[in-house]
SEKOL-402282 format. One record per residue (C-alpha): residue in three letters; x, y, z negated; residue number from 1. Coordinates in nm, 4 decimals, m for minus. Last residue first. Layout:
REM SEKOL-402282
["ALA" [X Y Z] NUM];
...
REM end
This chain:
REM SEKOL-402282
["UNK" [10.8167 9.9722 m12.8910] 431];
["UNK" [10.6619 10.1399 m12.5380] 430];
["UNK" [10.6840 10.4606 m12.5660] 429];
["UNK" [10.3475 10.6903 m12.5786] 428];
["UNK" [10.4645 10.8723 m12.9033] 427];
["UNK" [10.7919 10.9239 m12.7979] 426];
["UNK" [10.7224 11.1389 m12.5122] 425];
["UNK" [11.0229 11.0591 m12.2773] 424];
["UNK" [11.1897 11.3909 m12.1526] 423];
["UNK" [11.1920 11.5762 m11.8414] 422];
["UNK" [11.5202 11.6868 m11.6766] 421];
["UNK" [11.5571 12.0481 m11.5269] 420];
["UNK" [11.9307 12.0780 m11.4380] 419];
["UNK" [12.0236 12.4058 m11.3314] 418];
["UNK" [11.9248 12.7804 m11.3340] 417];
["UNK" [12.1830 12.9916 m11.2051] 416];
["UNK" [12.3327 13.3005 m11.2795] 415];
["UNK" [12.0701 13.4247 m11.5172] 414];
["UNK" [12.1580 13.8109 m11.6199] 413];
["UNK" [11.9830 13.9507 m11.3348] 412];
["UNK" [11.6203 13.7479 m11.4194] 411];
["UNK" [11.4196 13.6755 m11.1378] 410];
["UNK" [11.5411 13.2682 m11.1974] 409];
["UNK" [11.4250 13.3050 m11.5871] 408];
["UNK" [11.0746 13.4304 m11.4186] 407];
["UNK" [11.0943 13.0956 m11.1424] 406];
["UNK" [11.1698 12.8696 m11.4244] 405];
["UNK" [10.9257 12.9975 m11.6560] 404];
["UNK" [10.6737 12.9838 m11.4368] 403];
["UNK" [10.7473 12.5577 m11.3318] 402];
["UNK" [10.7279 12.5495 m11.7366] 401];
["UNK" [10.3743 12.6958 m11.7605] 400];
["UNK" [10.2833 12.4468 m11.4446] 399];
["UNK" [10.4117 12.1851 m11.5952] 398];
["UNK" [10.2206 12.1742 m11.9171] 397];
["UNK" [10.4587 12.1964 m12.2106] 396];
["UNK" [10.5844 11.9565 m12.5156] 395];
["UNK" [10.8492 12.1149 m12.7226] 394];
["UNK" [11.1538 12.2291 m12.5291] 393];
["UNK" [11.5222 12.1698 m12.4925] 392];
["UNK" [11.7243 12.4612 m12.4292] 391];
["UNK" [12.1007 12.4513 m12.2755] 390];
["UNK" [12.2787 12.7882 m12.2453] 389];
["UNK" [12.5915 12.8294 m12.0578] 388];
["UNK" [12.8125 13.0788 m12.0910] 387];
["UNK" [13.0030 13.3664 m11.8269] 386];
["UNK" [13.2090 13.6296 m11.8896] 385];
["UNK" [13.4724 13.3603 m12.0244] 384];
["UNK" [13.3143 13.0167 m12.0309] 383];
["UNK" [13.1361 13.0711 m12.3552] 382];
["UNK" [12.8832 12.7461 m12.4721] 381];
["UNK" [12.5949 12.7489 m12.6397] 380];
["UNK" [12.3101 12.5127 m12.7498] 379];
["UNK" [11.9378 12.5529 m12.7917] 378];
["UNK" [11.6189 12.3359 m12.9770] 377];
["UNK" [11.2998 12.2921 m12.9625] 376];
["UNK" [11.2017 12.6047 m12.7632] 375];
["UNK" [10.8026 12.6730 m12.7179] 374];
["UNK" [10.6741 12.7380 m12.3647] 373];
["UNK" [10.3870 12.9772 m12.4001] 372];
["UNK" [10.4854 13.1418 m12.0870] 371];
["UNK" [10.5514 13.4561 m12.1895] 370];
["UNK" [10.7828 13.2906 m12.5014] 369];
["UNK" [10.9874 13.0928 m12.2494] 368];
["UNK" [11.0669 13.4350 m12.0499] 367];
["UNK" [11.1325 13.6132 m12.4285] 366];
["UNK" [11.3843 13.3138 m12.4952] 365];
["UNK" [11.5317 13.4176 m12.1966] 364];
["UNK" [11.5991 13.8225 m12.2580] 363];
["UNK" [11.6310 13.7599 m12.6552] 362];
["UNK" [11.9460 13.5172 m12.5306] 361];
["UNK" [12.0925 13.7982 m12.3266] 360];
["UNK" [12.0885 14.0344 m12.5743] 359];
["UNK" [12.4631 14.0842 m12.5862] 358];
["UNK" [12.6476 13.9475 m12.3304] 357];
["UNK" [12.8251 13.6475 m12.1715] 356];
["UNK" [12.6183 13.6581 m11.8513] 355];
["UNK" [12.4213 13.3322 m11.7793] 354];
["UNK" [12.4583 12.9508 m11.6313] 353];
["UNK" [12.1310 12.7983 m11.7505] 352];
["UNK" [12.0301 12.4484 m11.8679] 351];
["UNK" [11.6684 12.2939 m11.9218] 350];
["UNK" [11.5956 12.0051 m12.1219] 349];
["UNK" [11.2319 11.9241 m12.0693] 348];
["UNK" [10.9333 11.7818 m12.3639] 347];
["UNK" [10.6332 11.7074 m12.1214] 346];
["UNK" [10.2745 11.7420 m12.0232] 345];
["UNK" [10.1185 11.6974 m11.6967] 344];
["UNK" [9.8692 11.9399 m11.5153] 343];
["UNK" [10.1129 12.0731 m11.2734] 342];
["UNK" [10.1846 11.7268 m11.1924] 341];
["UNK" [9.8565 11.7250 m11.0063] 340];
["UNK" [9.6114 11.4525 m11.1416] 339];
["UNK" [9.4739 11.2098 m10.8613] 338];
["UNK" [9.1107 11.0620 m10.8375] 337];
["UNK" [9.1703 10.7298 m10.6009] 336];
["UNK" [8.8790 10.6049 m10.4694] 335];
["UNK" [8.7882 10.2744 m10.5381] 334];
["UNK" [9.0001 9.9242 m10.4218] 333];
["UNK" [8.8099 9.6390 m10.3642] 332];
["UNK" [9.0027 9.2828 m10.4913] 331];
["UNK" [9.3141 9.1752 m10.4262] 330];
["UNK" [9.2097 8.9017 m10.2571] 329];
["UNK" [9.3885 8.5519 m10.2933] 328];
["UNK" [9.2953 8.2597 m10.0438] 327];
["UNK" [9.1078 7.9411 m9.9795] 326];
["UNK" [9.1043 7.6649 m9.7458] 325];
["UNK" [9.2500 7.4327 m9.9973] 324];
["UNK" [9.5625 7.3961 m9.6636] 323];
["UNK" [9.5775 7.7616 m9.6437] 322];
["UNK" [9.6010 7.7997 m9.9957] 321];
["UNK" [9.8644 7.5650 m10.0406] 320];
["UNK" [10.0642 7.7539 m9.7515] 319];
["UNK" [9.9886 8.1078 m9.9166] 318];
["UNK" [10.1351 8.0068 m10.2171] 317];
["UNK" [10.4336 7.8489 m10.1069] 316];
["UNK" [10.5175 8.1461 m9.8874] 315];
["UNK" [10.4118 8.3186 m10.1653] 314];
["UNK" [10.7086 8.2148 m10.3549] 313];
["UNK" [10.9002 8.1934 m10.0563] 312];
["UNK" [10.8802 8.5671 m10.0464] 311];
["UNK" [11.0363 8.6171 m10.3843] 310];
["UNK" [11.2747 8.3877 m10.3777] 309];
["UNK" [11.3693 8.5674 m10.0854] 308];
["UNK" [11.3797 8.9176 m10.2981] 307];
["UNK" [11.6480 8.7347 m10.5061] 306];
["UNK" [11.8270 8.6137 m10.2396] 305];
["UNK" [11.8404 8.9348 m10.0090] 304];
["UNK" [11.9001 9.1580 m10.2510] 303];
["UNK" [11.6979 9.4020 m10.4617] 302];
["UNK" [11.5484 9.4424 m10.7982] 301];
["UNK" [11.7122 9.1946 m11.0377] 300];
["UNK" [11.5689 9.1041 m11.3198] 299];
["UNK" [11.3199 9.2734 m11.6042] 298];
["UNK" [10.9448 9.2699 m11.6824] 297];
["UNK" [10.8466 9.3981 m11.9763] 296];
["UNK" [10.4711 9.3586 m12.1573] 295];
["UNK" [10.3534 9.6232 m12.4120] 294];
["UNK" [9.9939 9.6096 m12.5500] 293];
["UNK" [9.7995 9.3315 m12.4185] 292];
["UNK" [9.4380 9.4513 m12.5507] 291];
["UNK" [9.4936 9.8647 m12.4492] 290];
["UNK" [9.7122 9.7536 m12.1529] 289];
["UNK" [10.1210 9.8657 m12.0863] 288];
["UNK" [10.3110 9.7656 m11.8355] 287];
["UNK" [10.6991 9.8004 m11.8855] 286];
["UNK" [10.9149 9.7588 m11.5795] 285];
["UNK" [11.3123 9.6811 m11.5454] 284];
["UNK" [11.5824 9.6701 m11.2066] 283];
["UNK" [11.9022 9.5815 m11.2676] 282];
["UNK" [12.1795 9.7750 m11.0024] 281];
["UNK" [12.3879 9.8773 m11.3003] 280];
["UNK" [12.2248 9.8896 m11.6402] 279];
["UNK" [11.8691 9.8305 m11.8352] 278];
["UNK" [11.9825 9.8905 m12.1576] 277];
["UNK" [11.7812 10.2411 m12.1647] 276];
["UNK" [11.4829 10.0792 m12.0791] 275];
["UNK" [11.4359 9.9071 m12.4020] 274];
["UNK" [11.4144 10.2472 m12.5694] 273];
["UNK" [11.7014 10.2820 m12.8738] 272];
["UNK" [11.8606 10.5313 m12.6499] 271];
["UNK" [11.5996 10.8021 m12.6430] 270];
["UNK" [11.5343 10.8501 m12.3046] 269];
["UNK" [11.5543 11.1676 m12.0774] 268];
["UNK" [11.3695 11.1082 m11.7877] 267];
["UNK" [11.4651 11.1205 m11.3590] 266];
["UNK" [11.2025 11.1810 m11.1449] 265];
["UNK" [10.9172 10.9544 m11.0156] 264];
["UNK" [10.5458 11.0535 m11.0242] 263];
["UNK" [10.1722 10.8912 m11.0633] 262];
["UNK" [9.8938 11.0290 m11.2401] 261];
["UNK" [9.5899 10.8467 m11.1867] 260];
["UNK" [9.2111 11.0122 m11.3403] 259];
["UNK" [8.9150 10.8557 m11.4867] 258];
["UNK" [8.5979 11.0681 m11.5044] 257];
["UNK" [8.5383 11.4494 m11.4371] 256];
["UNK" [8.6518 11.6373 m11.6926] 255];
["UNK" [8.9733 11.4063 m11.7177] 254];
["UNK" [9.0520 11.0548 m11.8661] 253];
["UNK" [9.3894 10.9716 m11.8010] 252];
["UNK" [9.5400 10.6718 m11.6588] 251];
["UNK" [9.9168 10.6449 m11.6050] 250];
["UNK" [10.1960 10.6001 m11.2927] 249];
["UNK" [10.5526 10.6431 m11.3949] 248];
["UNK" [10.8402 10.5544 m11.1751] 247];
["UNK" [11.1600 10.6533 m11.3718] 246];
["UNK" [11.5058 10.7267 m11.2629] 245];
["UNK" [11.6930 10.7167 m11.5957] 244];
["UNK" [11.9423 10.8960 m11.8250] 243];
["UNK" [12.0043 10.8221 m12.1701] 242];
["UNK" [11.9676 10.9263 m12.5244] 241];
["UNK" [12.1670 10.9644 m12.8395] 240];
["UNK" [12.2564 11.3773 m12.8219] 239];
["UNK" [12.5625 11.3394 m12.7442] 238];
["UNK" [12.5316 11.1165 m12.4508] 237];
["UNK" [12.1817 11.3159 m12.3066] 236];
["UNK" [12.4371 11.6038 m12.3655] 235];
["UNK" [12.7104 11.4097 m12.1323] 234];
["UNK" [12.4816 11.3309 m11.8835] 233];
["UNK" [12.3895 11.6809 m11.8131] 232];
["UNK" [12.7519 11.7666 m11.7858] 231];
["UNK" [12.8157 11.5217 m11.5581] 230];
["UNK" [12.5578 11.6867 m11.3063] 229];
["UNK" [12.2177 11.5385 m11.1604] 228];
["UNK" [12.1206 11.7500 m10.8759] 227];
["UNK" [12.1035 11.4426 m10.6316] 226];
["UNK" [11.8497 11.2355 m10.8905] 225];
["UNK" [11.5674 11.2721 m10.7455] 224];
["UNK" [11.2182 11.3967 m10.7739] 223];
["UNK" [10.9405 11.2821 m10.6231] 222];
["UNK" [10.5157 11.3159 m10.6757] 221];
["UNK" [10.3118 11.0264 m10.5869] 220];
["UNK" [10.0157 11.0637 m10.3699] 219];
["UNK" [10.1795 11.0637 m10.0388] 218];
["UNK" [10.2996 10.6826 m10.1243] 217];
["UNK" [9.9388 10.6193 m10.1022] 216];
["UNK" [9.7196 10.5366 m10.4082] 215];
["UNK" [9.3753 10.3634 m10.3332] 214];
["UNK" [9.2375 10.2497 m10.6777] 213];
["UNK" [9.1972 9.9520 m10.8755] 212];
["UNK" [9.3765 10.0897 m11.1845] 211];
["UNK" [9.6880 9.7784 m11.1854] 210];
["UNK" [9.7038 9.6809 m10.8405] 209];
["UNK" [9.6796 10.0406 m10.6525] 208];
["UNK" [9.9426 10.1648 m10.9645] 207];
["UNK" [10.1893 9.8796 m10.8404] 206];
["UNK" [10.1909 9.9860 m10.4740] 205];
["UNK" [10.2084 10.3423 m10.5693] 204];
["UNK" [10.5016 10.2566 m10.7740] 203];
["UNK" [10.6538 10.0986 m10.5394] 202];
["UNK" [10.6598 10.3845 m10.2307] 201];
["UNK" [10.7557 10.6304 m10.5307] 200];
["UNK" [11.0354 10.4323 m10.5828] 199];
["UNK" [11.1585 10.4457 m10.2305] 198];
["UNK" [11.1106 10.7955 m10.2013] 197];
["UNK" [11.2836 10.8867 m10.5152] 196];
["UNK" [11.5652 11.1530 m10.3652] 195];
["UNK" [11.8569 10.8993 m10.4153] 194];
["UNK" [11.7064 10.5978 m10.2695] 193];
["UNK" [11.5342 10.7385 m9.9683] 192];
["UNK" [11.8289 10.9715 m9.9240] 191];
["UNK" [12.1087 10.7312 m9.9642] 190];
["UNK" [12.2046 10.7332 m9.5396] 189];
["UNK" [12.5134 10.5406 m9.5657] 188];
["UNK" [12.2693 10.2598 m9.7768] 187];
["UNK" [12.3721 10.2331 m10.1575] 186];
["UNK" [12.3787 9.8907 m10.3239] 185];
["UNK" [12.6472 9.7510 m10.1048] 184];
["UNK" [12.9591 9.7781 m10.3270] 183];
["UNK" [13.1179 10.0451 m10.1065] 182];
["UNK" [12.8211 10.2331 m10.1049] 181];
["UNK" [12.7623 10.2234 m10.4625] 180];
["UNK" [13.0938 10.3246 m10.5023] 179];
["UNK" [13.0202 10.6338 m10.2950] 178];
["UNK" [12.7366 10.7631 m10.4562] 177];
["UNK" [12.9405 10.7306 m10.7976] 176];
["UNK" [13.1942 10.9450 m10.6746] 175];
["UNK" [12.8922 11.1553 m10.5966] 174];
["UNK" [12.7267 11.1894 m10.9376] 173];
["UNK" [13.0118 11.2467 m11.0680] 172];
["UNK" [13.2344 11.0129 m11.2877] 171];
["UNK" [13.1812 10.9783 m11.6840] 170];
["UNK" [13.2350 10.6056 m11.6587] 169];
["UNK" [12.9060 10.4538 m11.8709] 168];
["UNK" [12.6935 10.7529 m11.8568] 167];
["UNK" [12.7564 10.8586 m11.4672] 166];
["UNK" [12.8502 10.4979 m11.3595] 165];
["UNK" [12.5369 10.3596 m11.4706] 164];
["UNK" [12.3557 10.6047 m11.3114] 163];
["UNK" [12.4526 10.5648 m11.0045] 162];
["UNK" [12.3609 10.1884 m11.0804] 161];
["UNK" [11.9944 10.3261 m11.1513] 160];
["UNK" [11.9918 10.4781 m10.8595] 159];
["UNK" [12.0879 10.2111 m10.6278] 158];
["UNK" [11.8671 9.9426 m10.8306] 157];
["UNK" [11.5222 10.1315 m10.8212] 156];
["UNK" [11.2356 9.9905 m10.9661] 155];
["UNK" [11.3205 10.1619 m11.3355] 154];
["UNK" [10.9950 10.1092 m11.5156] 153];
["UNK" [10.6673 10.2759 m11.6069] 152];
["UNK" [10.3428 10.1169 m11.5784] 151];
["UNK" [10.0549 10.2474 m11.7458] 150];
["UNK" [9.7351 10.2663 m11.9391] 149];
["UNK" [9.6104 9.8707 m11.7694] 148];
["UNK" [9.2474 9.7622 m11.9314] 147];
["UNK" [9.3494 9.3879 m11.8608] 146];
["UNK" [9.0918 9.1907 m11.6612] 145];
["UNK" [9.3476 9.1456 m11.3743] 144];
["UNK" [9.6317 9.1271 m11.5868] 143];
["UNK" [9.7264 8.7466 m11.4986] 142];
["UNK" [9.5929 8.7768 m11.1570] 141];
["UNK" [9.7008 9.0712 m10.9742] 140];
["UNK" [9.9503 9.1893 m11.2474] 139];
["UNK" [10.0910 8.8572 m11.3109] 138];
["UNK" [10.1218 8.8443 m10.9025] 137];
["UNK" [10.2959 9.1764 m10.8670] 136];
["UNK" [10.5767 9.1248 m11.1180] 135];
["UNK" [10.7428 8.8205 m11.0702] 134];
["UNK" [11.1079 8.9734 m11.0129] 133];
["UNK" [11.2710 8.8839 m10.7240] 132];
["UNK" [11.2754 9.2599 m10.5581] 131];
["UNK" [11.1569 9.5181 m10.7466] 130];
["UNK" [10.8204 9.5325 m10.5688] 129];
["UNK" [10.7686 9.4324 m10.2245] 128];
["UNK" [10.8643 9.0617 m10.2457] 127];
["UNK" [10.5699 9.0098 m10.4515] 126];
["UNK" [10.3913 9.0937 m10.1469] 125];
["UNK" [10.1020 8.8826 m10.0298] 124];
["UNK" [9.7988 8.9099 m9.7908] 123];
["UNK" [9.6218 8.5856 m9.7891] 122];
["UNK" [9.3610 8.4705 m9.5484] 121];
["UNK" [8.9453 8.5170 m9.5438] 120];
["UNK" [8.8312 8.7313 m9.2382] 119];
["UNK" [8.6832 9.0093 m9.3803] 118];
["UNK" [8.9474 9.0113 m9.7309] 117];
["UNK" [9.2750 9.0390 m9.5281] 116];
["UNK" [9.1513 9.3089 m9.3270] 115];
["UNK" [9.0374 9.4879 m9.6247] 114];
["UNK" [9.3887 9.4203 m9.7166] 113];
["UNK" [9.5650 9.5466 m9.4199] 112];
["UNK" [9.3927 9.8612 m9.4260] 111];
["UNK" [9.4196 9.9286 m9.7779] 110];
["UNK" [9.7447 9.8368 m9.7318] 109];
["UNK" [9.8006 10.1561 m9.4867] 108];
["UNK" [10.0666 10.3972 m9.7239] 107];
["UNK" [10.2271 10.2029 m9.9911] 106];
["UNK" [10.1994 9.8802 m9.8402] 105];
["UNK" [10.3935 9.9533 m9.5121] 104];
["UNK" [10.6840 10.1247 m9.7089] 103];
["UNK" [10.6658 9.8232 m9.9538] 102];
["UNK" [10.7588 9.5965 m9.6847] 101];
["UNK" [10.8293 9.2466 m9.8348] 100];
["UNK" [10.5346 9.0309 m9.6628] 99];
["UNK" [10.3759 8.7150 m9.6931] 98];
["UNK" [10.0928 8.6673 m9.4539] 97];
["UNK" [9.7847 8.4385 m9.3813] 96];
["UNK" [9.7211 8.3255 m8.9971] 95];
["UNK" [9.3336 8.3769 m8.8895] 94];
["UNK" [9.4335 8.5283 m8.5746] 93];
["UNK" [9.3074 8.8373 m8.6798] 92];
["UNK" [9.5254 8.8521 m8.9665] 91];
["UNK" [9.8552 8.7748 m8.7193] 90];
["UNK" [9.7741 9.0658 m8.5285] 89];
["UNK" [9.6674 9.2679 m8.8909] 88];
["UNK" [10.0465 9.1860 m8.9244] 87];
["UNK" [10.2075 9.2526 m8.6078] 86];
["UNK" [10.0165 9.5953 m8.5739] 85];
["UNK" [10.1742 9.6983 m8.8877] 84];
["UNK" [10.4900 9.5718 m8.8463] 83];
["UNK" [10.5177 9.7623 m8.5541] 82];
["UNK" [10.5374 10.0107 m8.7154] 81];
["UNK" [10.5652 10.0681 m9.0466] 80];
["UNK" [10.9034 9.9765 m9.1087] 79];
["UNK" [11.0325 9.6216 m9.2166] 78];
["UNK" [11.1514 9.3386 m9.0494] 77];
["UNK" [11.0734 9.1222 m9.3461] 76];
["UNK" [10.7093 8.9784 m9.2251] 75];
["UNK" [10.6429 8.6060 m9.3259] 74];
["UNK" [10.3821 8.4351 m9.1088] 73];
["UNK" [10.1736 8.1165 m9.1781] 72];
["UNK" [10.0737 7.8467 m8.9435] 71];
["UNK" [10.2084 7.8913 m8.5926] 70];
["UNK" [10.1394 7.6078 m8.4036] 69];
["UNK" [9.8397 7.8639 m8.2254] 68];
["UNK" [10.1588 8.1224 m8.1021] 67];
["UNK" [10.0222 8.4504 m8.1559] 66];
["UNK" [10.1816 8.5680 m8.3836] 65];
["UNK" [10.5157 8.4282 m8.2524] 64];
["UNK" [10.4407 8.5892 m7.9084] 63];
["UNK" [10.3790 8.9307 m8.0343] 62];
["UNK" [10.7469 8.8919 m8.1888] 61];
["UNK" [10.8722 8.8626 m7.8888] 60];
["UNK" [11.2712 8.8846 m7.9345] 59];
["UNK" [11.2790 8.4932 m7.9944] 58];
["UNK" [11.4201 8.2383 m8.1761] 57];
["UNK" [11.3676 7.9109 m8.2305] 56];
["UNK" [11.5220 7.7879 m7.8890] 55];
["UNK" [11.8472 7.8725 m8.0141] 54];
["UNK" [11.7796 7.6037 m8.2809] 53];
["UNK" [11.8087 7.6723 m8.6560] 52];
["UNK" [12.0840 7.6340 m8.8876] 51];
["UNK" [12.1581 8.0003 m8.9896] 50];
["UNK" [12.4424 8.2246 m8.9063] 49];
["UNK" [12.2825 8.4848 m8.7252] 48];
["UNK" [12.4355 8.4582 m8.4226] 47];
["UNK" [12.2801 8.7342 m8.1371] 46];
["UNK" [12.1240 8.5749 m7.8301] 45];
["UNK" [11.7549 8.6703 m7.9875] 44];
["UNK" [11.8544 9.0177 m8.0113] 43];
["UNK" [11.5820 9.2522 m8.1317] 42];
["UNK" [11.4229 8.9511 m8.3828] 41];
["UNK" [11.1433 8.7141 m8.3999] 40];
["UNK" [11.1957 8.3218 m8.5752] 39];
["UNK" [10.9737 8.0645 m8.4900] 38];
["UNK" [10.9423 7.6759 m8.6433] 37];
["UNK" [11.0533 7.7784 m9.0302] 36];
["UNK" [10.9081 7.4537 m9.1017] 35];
["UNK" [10.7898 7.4126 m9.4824] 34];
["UNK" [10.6486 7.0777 m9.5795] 33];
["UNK" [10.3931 7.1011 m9.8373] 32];
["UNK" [10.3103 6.7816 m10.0751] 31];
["UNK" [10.3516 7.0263 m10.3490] 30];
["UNK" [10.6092 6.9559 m10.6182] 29];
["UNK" [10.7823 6.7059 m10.3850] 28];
["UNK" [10.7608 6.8943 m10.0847] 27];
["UNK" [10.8880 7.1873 m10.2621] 26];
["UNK" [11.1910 7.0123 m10.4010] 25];
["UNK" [11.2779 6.8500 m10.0737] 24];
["UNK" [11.2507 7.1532 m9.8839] 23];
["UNK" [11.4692 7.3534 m10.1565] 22];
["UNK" [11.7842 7.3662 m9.9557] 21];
["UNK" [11.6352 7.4442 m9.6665] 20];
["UNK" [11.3619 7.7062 m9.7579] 19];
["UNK" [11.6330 7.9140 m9.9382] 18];
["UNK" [11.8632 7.9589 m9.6034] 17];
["UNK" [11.5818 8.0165 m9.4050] 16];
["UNK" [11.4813 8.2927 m9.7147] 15];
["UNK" [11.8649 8.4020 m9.7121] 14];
["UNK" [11.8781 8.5166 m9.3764] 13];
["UNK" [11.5061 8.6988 m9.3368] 12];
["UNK" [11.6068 8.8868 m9.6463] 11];
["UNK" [11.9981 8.9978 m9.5018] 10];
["UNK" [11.8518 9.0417 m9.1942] 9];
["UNK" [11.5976 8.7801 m8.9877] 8];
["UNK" [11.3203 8.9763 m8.8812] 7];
["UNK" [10.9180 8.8619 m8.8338] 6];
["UNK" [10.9333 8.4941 m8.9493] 5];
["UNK" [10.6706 8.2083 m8.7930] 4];
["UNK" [10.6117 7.9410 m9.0134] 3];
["UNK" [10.5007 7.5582 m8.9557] 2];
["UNK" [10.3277 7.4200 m9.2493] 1];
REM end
């Protein structure tokens, strides 16, 4: 089977790199014989340290999909376009793909899949979600008939080694920033790691599999982890539980049928949950069914040899089922009904820089009272003319807590409202 690769980066790299040493394992387990024959990149004259031909190379990557010796393609250049075009290129020319770009598949795979399904080739990503751990194909074919509640998980490995460093090391959020830079794990520009778009781009992917519905990356609500403080670790220290990016996406019935709530910000966890372990640049994900109950997927999220075992995992796939003449659908996707975050409920711990007076305290805790927000719990601490107050709530709809932000905010005697971190609900974690 002679493939044609769109990019060769650190993925692309490793994956040639992969496919040589285990040729004679695959052909042996499969009878397939896996040529990467054309490779398509900006600078063909470039040295990518691999041991292919010059010739194999080539900055046209129209010219690899269409090339007729061309069996299967393998898309890691990323982007939308013109990977886009590329793909449903290669589609029409009967080839089957395996790609890794969860930016693509999180806002046109519908697209690409329907094209997929009309004219009979594979479409397949487990590359695209948390890197090189088998997560997307259990869930397409092992879960298919499971009634899925939800997927939460930590998909992100930047973040979650940020993180790390915060609870583990006590350092700042952005002396941890720049480790993670040094190290690798954090891009110079952070801002799709650190502000949740690249989670949200996964889970939407992963909530599309598991309800059967059309969720977009513009679906998803984000929320980073850029305001996080050390002092907002340290009370999640005291008080037994951790700090996480989450990607959350859940069922819930509503007035009007079946509704998807999907969202990524940072949660509060209690630190006996199994995702609180989960440290450094490790990437976890719980799925949860009514018959299955709890399943957990866990590995590493991101690099370019785990995500390439990934991809040559389908590569394999899609190359046996090009030679049965068959191929893997995802199945039809409905209509997407999608429930604001206003409408969610959660436990939040909220802190305030205010005036070191008397009746200041009355003054908030009347603002959570208008709003129906009930107070769990409070602390105090006196910096002078100033203290901080830190409240942790009982359960409450967004949208009353979102008011009692912006009322607390009007307030003369609040200097600044900080940290607003949600909570796990206990009752719905998994055990």
């Amino acid at each position: 089977m002679r493939v044609g690769l769109l990019g060769c980066g650190t993925v692309g790299t490793a994956l040639v790199q992969l496919v040589a040493e285990q040729a004679a394992e695959i052909e042996a387990r499969t009878g397939l014989t896996l040529e990467i024959a054309r490779v398509a990149v900006r600078n063909a004259a470039r040295d990518r340290g691999v041991a292919l031909p010059s010739e194999v190379f080539t900055s046209d990557a129209h010219a690899v999909v269409q090339d007729p010796t061309i069996d299967v393609v393998v898309e890691v250049m990323g982007g939308i376009e013109p990977a886009r075009e590329l793909i449903l290129e290669a589609i029409a020319h009967g080839k089957p793909v395996v790609t890794a770009n969860k930016e693509l598949l999180a806002n046109v795979g519908a697209e690409v899949f329907a094209a997929a399904d009309a004219t009979g080739v594979d479409v397949l990503f487990e590359a695209a979600v948390a890197g090189g751990i088998p997560l997307v194909r259990p869930m397409r074919e092992s879960l298919l008939g499971e009634p899925v509640t939800r997927v939460l998980g930590i998909v992100n490995g930047t973040t979650n080694y940020i993180l790390t460093k915060m609870t583990e090391a006590g350092a700042s959020y952005g002396d941890a920033l720049t480790e993670a830079q040094r190290l690798g794990y954090a891009e110079a520009d952070p801002t799709a790691d650190v502000e949740g778009f690249d989670a949200g781009a996964k889970i939407a992917i992963l909530a599309s599999i598991a309800f059967g519905v059309r969720v977009v990356a513009g679906d998803v609500y984000h929320e980073g982890i850029s305001g996080l403080r050390a002092d907002d670790i340290a009370y999640a220290t005291r008080r037994g539980l951790v700090v996480k990016l989450l990607a959350i996406a859940e069922r819930c019935e509503g007035e009007h049928g079946s509704e998807v709530a999907v969202r990524v910000h940072p949660v509060m966890l209690p630190g006996t949950h199994p995702l609180a372990a989960v440290r450094e640049s490790f990437n976890a994900v719980f799925v949860q069914g009514r018959a299955v109950g709890d399943l957990m997927f866990y590995g590493r999220g991101a690099g370019g040899a785990p995500t390439a075992s990934a991809v040559l995992g389908d590569l394999i796939d899609a190359a046996g089922n090009t030679r049965r003449g068959t191929h893997a659908s995802i199945g039809v996707l409905g209509k997407a009904t999608i429930r604001p975050i206003d409408e969610l409920e959660s436990g939040y711990y909220i802190n305030l820089d205010v005036v070191d007076r008397p009746g200041v305290l009355a003054a908030v805790a009347g603002v959570f009272g208008t709003h129906g927000v009930s107070i769990s719990s409070m602390e105090q601490e006196g910096f002078g003319d100033e203290a901080r107050l830190v409240f942790v709530t009982h359960l409450a709809r967004e949208r009353d807590l979102q008011a009692t932000l912006h009322d607390l905010r009007e307030l003369d005697v609040v200097h600044r409202v900080g940290s607003v971190i949600r909570l796990l609900d206990d009752e719905d974690a998994p055990t």
